[in-house]
PATINU-924280 format. One line per field, with one value per atom (N, C-alpha, C, O, CB): residue number from 1; z negated, y negated, x; atom name. Coordinates in steps of 0.02 Angstrom, whole numbers, padded with zeros to 5 digits. Glycine has a CB too. Example, Ala and Ser with C-alpha at 12.3 -4.5 7.8 and 13.67 -1.06 7.14 Angstrom:
% residues 2
k <- (1  1  1  1  1  2  2  2  2  2)
zz <- (-00390  -00390  -00390  -00423  -00452  -00354  -00357  -00394  -00402  -00286)
yy <- (00284  00225  00165  00166  00224  00112  00053  -00002  -00057  00030)
xx <- (00660  00615  00660  00712  00565  00642  00684  00645  00670  00704)
a <- (N  CA  C  O  CB  N  CA  C  O  CB)
//
This chain:
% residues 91
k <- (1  1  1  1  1  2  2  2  2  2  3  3  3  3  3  4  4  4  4  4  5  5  5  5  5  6  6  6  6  6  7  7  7  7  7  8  8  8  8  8  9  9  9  9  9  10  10  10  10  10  11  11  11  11  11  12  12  12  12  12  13  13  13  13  13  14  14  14  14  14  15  15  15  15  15  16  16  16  16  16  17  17  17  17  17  18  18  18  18  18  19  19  19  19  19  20  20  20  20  20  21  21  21  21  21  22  22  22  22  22  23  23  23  23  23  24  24  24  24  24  25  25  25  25  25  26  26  26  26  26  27  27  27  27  27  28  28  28  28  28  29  29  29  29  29  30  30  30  30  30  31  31  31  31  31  32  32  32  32  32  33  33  33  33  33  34  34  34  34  34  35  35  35  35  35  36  36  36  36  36  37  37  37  37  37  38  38  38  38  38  39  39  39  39  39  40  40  40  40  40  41  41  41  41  41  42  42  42  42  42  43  43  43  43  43  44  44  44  44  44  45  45  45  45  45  46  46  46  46  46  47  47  47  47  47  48  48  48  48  48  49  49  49  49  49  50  50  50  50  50  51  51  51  51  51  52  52  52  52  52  53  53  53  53  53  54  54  54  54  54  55  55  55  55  55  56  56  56  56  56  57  57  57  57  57  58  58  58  58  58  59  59  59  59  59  60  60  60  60  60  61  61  61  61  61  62  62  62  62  62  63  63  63  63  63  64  64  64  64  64  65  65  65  65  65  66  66  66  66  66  67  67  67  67  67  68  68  68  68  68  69  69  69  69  69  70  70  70  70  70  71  71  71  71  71  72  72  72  72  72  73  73  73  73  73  74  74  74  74  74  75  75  75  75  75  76  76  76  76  76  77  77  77  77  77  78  78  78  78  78  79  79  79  79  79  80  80  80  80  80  81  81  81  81  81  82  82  82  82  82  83  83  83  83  83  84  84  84  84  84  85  85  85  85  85  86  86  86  86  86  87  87  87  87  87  88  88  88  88  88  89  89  89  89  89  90  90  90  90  90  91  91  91  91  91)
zz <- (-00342  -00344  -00298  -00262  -00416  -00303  -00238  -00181  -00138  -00235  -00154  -00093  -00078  -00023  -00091  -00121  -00115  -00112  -00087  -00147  -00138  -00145  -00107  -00099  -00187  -00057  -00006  00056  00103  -00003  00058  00115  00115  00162  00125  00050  00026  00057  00070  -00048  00074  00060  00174  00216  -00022  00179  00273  00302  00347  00302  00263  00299  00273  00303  00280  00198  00221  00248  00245  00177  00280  00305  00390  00432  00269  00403  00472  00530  00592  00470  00496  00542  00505  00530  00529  00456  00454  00503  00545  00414  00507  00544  00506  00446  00567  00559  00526  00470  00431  00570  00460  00399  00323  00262  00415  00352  00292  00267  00208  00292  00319  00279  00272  00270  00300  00266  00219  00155  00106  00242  00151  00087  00064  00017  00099  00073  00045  00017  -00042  00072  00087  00053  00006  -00018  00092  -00001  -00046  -00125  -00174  -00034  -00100  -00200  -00215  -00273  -00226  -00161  -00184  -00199  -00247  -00143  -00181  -00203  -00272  -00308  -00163  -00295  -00340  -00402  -00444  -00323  -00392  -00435  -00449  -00502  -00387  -00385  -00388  -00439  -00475  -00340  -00435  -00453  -00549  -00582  -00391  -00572  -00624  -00674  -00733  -00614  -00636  -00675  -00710  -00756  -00748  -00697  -00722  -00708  -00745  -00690  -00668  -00674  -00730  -00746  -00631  -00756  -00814  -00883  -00933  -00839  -00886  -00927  -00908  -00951  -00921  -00855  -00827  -00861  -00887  -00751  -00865  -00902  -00860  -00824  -00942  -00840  -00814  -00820  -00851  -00850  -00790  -00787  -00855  -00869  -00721  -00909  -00958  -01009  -01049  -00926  -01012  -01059  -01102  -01085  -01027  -01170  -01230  -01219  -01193  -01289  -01235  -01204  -01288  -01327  -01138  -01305  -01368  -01380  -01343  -01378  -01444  -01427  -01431  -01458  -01467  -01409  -01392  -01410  -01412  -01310  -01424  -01408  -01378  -01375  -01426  -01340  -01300  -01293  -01303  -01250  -01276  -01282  -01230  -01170  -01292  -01260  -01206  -01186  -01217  -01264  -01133  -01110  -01150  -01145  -01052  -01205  -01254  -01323  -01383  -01281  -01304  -01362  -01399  -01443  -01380  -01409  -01460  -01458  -01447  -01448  -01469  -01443  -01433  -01453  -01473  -01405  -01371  -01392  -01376  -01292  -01420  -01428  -01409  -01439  -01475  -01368  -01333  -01346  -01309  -01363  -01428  -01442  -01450  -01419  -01521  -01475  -01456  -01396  -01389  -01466  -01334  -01277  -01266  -01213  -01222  -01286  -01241  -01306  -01297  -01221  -01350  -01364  -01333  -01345  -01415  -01289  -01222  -01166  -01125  -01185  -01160  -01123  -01090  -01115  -01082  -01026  -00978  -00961  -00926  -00918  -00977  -00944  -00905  -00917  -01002  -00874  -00821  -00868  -00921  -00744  -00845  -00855  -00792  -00783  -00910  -00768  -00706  -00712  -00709  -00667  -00723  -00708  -00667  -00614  -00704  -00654  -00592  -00608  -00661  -00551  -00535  -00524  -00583  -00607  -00450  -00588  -00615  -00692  -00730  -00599  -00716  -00801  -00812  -00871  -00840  -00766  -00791  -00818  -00838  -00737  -00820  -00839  -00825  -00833  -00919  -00804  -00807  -00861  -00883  -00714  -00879  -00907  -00879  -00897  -01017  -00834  -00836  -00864  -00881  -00800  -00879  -00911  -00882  -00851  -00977  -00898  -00860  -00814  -00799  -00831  -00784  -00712  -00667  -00655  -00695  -00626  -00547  -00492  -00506  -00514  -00442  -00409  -00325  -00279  -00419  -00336  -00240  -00202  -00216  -00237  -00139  -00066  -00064  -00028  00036)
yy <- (00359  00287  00266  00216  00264  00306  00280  00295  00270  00319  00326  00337  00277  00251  00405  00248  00173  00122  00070  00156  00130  00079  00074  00019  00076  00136  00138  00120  00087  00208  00138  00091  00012  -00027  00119  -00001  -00073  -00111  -00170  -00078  -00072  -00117  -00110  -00154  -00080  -00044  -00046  -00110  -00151  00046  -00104  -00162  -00234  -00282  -00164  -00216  -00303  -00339  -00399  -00337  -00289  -00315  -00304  -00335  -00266  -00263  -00264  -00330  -00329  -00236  -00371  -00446  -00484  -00538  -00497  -00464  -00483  -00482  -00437  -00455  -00542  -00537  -00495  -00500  -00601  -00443  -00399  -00417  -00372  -00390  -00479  -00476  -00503  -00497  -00529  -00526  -00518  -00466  -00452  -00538  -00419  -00346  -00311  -00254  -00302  -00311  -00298  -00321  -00284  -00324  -00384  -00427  -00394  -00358  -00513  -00387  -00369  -00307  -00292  -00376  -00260  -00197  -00163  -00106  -00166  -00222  -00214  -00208  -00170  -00262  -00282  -00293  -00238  -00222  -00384  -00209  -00155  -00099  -00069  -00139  -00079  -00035  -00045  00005  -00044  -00095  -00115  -00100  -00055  -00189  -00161  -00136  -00045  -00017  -00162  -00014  00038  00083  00125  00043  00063  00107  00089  00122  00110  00026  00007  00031  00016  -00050  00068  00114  00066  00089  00178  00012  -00039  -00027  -00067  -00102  00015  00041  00079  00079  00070  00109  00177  00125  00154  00247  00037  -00013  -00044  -00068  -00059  -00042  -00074  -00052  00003  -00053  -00076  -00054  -00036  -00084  -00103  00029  00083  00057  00006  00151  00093  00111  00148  00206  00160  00078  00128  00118  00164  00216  00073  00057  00001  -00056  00038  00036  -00022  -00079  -00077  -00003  -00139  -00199  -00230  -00231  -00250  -00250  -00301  -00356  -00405  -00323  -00355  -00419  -00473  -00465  -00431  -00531  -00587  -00651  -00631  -00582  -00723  -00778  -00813  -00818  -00796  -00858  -00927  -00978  -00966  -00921  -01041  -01086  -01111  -01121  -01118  -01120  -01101  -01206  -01257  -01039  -01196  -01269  -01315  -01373  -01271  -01298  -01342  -01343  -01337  -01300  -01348  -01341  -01335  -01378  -01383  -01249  -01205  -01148  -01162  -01173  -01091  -01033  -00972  -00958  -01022  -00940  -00863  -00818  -00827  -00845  -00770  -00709  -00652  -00633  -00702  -00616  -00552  -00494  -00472  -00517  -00483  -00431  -00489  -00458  -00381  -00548  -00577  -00565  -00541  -00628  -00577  -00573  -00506  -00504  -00609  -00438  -00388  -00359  -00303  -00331  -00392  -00384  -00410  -00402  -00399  -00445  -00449  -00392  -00397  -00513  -00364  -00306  -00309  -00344  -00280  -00274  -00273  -00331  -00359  -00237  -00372  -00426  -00409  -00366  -00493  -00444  -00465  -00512  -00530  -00512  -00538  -00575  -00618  -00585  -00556  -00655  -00683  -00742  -00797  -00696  -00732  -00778  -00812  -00781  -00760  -00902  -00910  -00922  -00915  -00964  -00947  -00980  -01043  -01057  -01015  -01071  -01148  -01120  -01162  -01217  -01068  -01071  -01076  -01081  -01139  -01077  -01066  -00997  -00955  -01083  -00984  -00920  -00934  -00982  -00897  -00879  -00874  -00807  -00774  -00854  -00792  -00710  -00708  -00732  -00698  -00673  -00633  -00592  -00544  -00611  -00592  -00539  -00526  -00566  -00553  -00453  -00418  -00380  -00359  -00457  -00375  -00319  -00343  -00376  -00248  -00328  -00355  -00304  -00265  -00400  -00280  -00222  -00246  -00280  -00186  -00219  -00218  -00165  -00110  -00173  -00217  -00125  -00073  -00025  -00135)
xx <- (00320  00329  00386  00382  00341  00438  00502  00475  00511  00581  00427  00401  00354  00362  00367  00302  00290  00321  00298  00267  00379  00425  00460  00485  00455  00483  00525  00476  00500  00563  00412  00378  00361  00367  00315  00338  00342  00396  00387  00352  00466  00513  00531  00542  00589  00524  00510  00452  00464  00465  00393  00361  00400  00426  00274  00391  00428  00485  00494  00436  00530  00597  00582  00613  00672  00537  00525  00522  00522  00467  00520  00513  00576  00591  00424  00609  00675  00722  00720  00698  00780  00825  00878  00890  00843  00913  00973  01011  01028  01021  01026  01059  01004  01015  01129  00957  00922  00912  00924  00873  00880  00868  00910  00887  00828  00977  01033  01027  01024  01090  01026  01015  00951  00969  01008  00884  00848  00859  00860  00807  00872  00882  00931  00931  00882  00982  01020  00994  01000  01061  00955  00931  00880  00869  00881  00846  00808  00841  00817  00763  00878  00933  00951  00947  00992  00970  01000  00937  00938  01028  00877  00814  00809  00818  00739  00792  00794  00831  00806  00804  00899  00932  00958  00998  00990  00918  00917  00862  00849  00920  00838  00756  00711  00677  00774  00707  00698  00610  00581  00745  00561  00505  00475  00416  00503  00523  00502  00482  00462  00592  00488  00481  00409  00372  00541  00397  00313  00258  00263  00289  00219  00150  00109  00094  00115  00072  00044  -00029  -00045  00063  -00068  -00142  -00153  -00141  -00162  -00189  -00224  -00163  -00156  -00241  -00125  -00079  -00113  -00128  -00012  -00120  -00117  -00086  -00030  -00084  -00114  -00084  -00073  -00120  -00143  -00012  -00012  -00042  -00035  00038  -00090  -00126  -00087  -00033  -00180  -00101  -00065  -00118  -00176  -00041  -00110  -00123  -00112  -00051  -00124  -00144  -00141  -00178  -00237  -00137  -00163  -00190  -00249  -00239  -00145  -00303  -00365  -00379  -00363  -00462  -00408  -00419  -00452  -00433  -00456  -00515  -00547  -00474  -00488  -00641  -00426  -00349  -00362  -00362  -00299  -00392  -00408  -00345  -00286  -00486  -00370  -00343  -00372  -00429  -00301  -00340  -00382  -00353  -00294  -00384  -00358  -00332  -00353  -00403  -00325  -00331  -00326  -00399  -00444  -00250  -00379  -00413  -00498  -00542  -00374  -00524  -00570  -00586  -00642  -00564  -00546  -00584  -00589  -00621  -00559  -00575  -00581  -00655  -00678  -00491  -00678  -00747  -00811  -00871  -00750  -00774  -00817  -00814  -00860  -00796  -00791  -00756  -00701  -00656  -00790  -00691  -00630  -00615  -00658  -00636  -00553  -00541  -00455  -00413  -00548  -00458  -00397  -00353  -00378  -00426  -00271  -00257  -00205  -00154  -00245  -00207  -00188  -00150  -00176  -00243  -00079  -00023  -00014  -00017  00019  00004  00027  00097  00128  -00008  00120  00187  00218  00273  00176  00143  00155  00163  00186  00080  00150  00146  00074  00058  00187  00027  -00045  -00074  -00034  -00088  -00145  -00170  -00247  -00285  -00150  -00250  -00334  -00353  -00306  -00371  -00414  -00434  -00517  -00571  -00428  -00494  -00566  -00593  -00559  -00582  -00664  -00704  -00766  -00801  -00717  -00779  -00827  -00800  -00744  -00870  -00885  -00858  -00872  -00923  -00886  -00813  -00835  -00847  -00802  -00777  -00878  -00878  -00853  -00877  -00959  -00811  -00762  -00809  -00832  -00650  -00810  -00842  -00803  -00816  -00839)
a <- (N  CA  C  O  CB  N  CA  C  O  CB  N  CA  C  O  CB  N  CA  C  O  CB  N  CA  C  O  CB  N  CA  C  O  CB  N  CA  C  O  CB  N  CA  C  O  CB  N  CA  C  O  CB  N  CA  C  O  CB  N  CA  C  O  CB  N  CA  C  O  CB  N  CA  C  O  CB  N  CA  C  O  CB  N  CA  C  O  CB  N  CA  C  O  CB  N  CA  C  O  CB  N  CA  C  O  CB  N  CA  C  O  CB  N  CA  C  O  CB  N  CA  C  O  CB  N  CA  C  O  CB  N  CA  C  O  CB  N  CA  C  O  CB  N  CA  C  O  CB  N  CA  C  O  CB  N  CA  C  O  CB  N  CA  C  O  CB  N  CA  C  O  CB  N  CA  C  O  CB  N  CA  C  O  CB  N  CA  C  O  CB  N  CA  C  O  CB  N  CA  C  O  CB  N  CA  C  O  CB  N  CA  C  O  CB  N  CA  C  O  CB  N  CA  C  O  CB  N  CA  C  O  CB  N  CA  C  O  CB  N  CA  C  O  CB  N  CA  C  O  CB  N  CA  C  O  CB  N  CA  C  O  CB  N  CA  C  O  CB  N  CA  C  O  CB  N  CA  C  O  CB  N  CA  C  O  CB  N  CA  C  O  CB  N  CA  C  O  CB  N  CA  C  O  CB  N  CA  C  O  CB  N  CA  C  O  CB  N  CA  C  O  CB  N  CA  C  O  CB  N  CA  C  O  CB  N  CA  C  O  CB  N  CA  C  O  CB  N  CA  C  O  CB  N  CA  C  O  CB  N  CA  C  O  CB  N  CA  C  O  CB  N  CA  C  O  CB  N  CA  C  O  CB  N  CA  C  O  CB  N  CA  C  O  CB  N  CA  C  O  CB  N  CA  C  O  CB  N  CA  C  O  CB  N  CA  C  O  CB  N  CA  C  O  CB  N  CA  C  O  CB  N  CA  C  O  CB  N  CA  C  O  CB  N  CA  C  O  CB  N  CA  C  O  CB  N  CA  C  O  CB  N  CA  C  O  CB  N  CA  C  O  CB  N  CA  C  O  CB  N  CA  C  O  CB  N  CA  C  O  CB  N  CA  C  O  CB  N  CA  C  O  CB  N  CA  C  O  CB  N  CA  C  O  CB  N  CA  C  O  CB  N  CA  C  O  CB  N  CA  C  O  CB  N  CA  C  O  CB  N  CA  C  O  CB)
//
């Protein structure tokens, strides 16, 4: 994972100006060195079920939707959410 993380962090400072990618590479350093990864939730991690408030201002709960099967859950910026369910197949 520090070997992804250490390329992750070469491309994205590559079109940085010199002192940004100080600054960047600083705070990655810093993340880095806070182990603050060994806390992330993995491939195939039990997820806690949870509730939320669905658009007809009902509610949704987690383990309901995954008796539909595999769903996603997709955060934005604004405080929204989407959940997908089903399968989707990538090329």
């Amino acid at each position: 994972m520090a070997e992804q993380t250490e390329q992750a962090l070469r491309e994205l400072v590559s079109g940085l100006p010199d002192d940004a990618q100080k600054t960047v590479a600083g705070s990655f350093e810093q993340l880095l060195a806070s182990d603050v990864a060994n806390d992330a939730i993995r491939v195939s991690d039990t997820a806690l079920d949870f509730t939320l408030p669905n658009a007809q201002d009902g509610l949704l709960q987690l383990s309901d939707v995954l008796k539909q099967g595999p769903a996603v859950l997709i955060s934005t910026n604004s405080g929204g959410y989407l959940i997908a369910t089903g399968y989707i197949s990538c090329p």
